[in-house]
C-alpha positions as semicolon CSV with decimal commas, in nm:
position;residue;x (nm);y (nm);z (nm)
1;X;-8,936;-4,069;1,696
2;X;-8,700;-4,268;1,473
3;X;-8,685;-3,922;1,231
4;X;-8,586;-3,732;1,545
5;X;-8,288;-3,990;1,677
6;X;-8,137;-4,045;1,310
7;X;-8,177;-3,675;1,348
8;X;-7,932;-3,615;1,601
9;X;-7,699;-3,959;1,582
10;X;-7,617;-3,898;1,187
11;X;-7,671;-3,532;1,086
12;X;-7,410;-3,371;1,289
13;X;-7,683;-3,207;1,519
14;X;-7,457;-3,238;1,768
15;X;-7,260;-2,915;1,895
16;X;-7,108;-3,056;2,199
17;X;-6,826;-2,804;2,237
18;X;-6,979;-2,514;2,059
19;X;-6,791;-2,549;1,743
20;X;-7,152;-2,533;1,542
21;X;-7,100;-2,193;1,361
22;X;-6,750;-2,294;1,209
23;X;-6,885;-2,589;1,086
24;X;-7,181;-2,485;0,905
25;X;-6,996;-2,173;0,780
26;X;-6,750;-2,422;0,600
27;X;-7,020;-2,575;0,505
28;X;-7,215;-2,304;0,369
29;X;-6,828;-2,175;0,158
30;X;-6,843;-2,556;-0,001
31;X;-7,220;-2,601;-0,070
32;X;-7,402;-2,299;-0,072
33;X;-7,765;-2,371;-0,021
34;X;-7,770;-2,683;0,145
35;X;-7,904;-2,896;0,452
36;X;-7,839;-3,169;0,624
37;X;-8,205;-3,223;0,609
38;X;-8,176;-3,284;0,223
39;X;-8,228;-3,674;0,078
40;X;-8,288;-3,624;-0,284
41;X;-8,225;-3,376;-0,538
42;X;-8,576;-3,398;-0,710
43;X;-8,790;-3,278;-0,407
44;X;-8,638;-2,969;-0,590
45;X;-8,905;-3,035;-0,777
46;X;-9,174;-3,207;-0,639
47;X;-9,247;-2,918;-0,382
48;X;-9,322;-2,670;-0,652
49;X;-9,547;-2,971;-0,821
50;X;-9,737;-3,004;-0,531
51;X;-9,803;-2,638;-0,471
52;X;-9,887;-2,561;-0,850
53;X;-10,141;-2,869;-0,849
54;X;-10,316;-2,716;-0,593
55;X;-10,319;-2,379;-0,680
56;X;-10,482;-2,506;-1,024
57;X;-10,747;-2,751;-0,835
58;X;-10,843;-2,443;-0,599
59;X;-10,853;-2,106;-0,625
60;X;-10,901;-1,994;-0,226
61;X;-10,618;-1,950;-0,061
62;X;-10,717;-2,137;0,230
63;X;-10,862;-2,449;0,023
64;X;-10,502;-2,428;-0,206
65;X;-10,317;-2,416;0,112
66;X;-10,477;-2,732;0,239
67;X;-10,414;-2,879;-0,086
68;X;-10,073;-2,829;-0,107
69;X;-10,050;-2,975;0,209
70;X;-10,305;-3,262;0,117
71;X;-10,021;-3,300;-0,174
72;X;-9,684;-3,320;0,055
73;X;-9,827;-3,568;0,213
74;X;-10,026;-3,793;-0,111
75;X;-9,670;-3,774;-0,237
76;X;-9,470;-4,026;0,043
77;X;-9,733;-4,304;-0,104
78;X;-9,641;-4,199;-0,470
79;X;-9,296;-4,189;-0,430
80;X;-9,348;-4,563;-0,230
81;X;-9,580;-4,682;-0,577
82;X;-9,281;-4,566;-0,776
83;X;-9,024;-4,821;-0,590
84;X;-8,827;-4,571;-0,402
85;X;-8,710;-4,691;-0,057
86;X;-8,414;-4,465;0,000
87;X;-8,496;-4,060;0,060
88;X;-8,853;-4,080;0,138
89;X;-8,933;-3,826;0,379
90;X;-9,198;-3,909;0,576
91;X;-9,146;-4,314;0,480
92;X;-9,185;-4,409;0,864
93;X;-9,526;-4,185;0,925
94;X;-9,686;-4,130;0,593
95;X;-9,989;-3,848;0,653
96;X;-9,923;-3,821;0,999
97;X;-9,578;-3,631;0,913
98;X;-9,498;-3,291;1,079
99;X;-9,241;-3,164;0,899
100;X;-9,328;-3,154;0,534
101;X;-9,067;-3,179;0,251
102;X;-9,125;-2,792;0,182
103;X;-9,022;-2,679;0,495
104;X;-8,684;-2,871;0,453
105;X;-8,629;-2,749;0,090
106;X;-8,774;-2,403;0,118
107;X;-8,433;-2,219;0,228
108;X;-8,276;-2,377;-0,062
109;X;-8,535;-2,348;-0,320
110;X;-8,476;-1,967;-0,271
111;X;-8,123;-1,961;-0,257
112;X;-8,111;-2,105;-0,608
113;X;-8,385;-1,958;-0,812
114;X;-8,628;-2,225;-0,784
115;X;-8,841;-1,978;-0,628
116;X;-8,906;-1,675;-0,830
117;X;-8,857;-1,481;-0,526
118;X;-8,623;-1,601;-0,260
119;X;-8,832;-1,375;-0,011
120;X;-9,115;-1,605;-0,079
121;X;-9,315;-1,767;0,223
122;X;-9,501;-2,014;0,129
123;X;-9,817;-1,861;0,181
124;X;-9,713;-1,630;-0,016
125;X;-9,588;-1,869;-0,311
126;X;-9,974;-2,044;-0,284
127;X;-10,153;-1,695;-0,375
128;X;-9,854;-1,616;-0,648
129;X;-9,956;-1,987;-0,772
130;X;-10,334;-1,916;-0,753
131;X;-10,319;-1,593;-0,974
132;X;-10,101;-1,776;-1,203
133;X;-10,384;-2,086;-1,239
134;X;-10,629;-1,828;-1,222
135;X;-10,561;-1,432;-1,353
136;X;-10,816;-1,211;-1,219
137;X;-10,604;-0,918;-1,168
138;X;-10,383;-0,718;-1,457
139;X;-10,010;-0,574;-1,414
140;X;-10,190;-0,257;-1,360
141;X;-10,304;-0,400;-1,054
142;X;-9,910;-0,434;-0,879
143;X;-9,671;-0,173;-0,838
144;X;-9,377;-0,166;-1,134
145;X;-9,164;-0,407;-0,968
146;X;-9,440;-0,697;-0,924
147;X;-9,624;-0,615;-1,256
148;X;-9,300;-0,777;-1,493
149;X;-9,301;-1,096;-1,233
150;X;-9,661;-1,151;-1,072
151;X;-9,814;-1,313;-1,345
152;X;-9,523;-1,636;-1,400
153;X;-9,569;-1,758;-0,984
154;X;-9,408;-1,875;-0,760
155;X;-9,143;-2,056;-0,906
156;X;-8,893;-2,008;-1,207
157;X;-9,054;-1,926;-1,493
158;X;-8,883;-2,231;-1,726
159;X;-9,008;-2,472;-1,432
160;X;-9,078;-2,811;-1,619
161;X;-9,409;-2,918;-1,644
162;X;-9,629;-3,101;-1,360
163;X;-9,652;-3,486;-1,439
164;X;-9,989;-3,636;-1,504
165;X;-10,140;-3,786;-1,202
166;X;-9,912;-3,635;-1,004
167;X;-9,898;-3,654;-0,683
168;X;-10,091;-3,998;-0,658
169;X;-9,813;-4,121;-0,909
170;X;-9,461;-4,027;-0,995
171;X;-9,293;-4,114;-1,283
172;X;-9,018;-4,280;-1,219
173;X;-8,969;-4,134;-0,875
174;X;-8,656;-3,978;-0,760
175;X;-8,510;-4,067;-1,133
176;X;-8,494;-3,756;-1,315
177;X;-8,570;-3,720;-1,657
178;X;-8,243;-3,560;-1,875
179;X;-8,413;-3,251;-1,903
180;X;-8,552;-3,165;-1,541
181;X;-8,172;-3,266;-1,414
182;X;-8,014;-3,015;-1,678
183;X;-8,262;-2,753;-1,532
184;X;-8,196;-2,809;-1,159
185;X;-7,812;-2,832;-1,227
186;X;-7,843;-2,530;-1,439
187;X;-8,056;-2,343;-1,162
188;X;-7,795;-2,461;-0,876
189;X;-7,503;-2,365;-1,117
190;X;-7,587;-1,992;-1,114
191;X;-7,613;-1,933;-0,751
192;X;-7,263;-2,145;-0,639
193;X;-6,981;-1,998;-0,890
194;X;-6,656;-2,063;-0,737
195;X;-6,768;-2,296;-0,520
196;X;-6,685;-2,664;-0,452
197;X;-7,078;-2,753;-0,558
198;X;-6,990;-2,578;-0,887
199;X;-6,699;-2,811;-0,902
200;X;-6,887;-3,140;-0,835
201;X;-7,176;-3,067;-1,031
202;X;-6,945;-3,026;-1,353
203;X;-6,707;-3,308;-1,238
204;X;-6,934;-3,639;-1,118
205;X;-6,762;-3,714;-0,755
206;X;-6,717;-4,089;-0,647
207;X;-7,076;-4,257;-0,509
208;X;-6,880;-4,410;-0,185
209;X;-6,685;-4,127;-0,061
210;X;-6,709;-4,054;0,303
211;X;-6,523;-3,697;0,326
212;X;-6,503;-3,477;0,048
213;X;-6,143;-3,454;0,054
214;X;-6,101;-3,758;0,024
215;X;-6,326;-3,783;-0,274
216;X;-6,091;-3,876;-0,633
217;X;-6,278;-3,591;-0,818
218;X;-6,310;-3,337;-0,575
219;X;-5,967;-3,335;-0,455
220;X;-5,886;-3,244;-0,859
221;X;-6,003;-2,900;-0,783
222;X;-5,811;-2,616;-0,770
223;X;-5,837;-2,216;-0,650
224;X;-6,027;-2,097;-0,371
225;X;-6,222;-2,342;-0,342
226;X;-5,957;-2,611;-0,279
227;X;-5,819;-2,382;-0,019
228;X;-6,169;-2,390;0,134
229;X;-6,163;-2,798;0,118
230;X;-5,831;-2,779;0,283
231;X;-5,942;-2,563;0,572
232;X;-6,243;-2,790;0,611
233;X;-6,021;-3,115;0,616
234;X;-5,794;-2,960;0,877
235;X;-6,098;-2,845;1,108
236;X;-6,256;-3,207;1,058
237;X;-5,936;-3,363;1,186
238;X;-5,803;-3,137;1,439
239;X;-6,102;-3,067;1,610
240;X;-6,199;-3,423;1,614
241;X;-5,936;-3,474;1,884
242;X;-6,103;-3,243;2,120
243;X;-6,404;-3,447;2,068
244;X;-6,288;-3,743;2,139
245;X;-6,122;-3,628;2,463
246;X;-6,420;-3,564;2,570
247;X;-6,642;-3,861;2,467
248;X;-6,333;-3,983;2,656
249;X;-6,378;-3,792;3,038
250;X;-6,756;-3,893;2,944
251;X;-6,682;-4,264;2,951
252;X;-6,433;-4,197;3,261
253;X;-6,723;-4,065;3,450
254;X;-6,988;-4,324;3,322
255;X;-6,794;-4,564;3,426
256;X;-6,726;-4,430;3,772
257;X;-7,043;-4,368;3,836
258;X;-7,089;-4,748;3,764
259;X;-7,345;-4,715;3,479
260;X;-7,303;-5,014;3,239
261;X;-7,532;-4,974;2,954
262;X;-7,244;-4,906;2,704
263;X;-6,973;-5,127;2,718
264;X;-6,578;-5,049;2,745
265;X;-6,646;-4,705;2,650
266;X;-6,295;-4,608;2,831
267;X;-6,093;-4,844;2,642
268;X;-6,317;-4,784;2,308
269;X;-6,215;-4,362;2,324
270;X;-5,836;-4,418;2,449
271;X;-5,792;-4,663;2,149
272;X;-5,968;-4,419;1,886
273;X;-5,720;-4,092;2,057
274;X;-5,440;-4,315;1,963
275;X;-5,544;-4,428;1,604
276;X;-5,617;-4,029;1,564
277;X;-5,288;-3,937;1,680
278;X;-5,144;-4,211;1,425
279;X;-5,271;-4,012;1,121
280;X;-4,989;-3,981;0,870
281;X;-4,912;-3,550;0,798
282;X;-5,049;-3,494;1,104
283;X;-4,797;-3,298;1,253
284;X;-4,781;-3,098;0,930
285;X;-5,170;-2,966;0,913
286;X;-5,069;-2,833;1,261
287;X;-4,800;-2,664;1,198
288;X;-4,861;-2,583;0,828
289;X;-5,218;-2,404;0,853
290;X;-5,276;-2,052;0,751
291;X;-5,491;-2,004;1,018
292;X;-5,536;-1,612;0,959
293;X;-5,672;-1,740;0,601
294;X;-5,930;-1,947;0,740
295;X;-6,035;-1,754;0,991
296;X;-6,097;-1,454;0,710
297;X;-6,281;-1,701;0,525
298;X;-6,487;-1,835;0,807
299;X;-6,584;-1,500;0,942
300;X;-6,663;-1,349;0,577
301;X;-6,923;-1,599;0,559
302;X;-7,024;-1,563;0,963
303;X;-6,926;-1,237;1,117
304;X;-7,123;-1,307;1,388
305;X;-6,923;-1,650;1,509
306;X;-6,901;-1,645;1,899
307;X;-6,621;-1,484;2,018
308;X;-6,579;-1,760;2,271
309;X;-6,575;-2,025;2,023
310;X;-6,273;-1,869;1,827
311;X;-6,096;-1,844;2,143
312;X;-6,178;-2,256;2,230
313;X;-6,046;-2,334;1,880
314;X;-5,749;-2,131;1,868
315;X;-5,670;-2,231;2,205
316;X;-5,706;-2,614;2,147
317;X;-5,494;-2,569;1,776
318;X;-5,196;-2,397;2,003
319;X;-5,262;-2,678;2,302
320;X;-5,189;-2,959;1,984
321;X;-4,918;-2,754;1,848
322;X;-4,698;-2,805;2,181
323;X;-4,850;-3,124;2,322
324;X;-4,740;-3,524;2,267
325;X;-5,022;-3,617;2,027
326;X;-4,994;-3,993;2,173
327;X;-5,055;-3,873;2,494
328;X;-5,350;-3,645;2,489
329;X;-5,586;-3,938;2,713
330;X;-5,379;-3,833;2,972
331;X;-5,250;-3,446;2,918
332;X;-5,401;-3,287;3,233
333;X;-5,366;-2,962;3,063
334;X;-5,588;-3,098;2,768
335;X;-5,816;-3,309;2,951
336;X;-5,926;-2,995;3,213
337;X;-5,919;-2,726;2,910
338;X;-6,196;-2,928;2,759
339;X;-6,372;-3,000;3,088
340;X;-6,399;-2,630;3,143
341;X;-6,545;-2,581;2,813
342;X;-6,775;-2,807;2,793
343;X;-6,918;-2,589;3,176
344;X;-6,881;-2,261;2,988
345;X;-7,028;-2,405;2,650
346;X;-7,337;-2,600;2,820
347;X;-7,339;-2,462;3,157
348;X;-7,618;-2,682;3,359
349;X;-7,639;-2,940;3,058
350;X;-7,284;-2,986;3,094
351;X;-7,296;-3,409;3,080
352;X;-6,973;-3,388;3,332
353;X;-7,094;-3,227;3,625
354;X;-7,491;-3,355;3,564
355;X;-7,566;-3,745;3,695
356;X;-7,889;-3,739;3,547
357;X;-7,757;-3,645;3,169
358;X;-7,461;-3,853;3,226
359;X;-7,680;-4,179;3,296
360;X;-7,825;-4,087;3,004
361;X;-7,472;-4,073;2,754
362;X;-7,523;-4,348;2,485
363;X;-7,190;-4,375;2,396
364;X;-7,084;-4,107;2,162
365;X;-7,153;-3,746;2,170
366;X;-7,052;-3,556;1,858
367;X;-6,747;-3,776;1,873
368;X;-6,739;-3,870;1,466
369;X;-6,574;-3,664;1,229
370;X;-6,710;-3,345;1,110
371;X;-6,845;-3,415;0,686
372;X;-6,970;-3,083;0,629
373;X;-7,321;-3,231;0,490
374;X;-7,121;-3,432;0,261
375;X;-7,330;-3,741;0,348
376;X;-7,660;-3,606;0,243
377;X;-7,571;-3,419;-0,033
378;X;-7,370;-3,645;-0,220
379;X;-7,682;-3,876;-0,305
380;X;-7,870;-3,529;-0,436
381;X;-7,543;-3,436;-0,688
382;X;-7,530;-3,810;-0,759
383;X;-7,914;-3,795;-0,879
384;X;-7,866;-3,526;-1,091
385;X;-7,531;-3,630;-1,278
386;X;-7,749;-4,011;-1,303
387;X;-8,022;-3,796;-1,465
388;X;-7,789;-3,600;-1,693
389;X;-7,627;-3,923;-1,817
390;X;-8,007;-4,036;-1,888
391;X;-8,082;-4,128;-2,247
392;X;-8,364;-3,848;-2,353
393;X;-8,710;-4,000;-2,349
């Protein structure tokens, strides 16, 4: 239960006003192949560990499938053994977890070549694992295509070599050696060119950095991908006002309603409009955005963003462009714009016209900055750049 609330409080799970698809489609332009499900970069390779252990200990499919699973969840204790407290997935639970580390990683393993074969399943990737362990069929066995790959796996043929005693131990847990961390960067490297992960996996970024843009190293970029940084800084702040309007008519109501489990929430949400509206050059990322770039950017990567939530944004961008920025708490223009959307967004959900959800409001919904990932993926490029700076063993 505590995986499933940091879940939705930290990972920007949160889609209050339907904004989801822009969001992750930035995203997806900065850091292709990534999650907000991530922790640390060498699951990368402890997933394929555990599935080539098994396949080597059995060679049924069903009894390699169990021990791949057996493995997921032997590693949380190894990974614990080794020291690690940060990034353990599965820390809280230990067997009992649900969601295994593969399932998080297995998107991204594909996307850059850890997987021989992106269209890997992972059923599939335990049978490709077993008849690696275990050859009882030749090439002239597969069609042409499969005959030059079936033999190597499931994973990328130069993937480094399974620890001893893994999974009951892990050497030096998350810490990669020099070596595996030149082969993940190198793997992650070829499937982002052009990208701001390219960028910050040649360039270290800063370890405290909350935004990306505001990042020392990052902000040293130049090209397209800068231009894509700049679209997702604007986004982040402009669209943070419409959030906090309406964590704002959310406290309004709460408080109305005389529910008292959060305190000042009305005083908390008209103080945080006005430190918003306070932000130097804001005026200027208004007024200054190519939004006709962005939007060719954003629907490259998403063609199939909601046509309704392209009109909300555009909408709200024009509403800022022609409204007093101090005064949006109490712009009845603004404040009904977003109570309508949130009824066409959420319909019966909608937190505004429902008692029952509204009782329910903890204070904040969605109303934080948009990061793009940025939180959990800085500690996965900051592992690999500590493991490329790693004396060789």
């Amino acid at each position: 239960m505590r995986e499933i609330v940091n879940l939705f409080s930290e990972r920007e799970s949160r889609d209050e006003l339907g904004i989801g698809q822009v969001r992750d489609a930035l995203s997806d332009l900065l850091w292709p192949g990534t999650s907000t499900l991530f922790t640390r970069a060498r699951y990368f390779l402890l997933i394929p560990w555990c599935f080539r252990t098994a396949a080597k200990a059995r060679n049924d499919v069903d009894k390699a499938t169990a021990a791949a699973d057996y493995n997921e969840r032997r590693l949380i204790r190894g990974l614990l053994d080794a020291g690690e407290k940060d990034g353990v997935i599965g820390a809280n639970v230990g067997f009992a977890l649900k969601n295994l580390p593969s399932t998080l990683y297995w998107g991204a393993m594909g996307t850059h070549g850890v997987l021989s074969d992106p269209a890997l399943s992972r059923a599939d990737a335990i049978m490709a694992e077993i008849d690696r362990a275990h050859p009882r069929r030749t090439a002239a066995d597969f069609d042409d295509e499969v005959a030059n790959s079936w033999h190597t796996g499931a994973f990328h043929a130069t993937l480094p070599t399974v620890p001893s005693g893994f999974p009951a131990e892990v050497p030096g847990g998350f810490a990669m050696p020099q070596s595996e961390a030149a082969w993940l960067r190198d793997r992650m490297l070829s499937s982002s060119p052009g990208t701001m992960l390219e960028y910050a996996l040649e360039h270290r970024p800063d370890t405290g950095s909350e935004v990306p843009w505001e990042d020392s190293v990052l902000t040293g970029a130049s090209g397209e991908r800068a231009q894509v940084l700049d679209d997702a800084r604007r986004f982040s702040i402009l669209m943070n006002s419409a959030a906090l309007v309406y964590n704002l008519l959310l406290a309004e109501a709460y408080e109305d309603e005389g529910f008292d489990r959060v305190d000042n929430p009305v005083d908390r949400y008209r103080q945080r409009i006005e430190e918003w509206a306070e932000q130097p050059s804001l005026s200027q990322d208004i007024h200054t955005w190519n939004r006709d770039a962005f939007w060719r950017r954003v629907l490259e990567q998403n063609p199939g963003v909601n046509l309704r939530s392209r009109r909300f944004i555009d909408t709200w961008l024009d509403l800022l462009s022609t409204a007093n920025l101090a005064g949006l708490a109490t712009n009845d223009s603004v404040r009904s714009f977003i109570y309508r959307r949130e009824r066409e967004h959420k319909r019966a959900q909608a937190r505004l016209s429902n008692k029952r959800l509204l009782q329910a409001w903890l204070g904040a919904s969605g109303s934080n900055r948009l990061v793009y990932r940025w939180t959990q993926l800085r500690p996965v490029i900051q592992d690999i750049h500590d493991g490329l700076e790693r004396a060789s063993a």
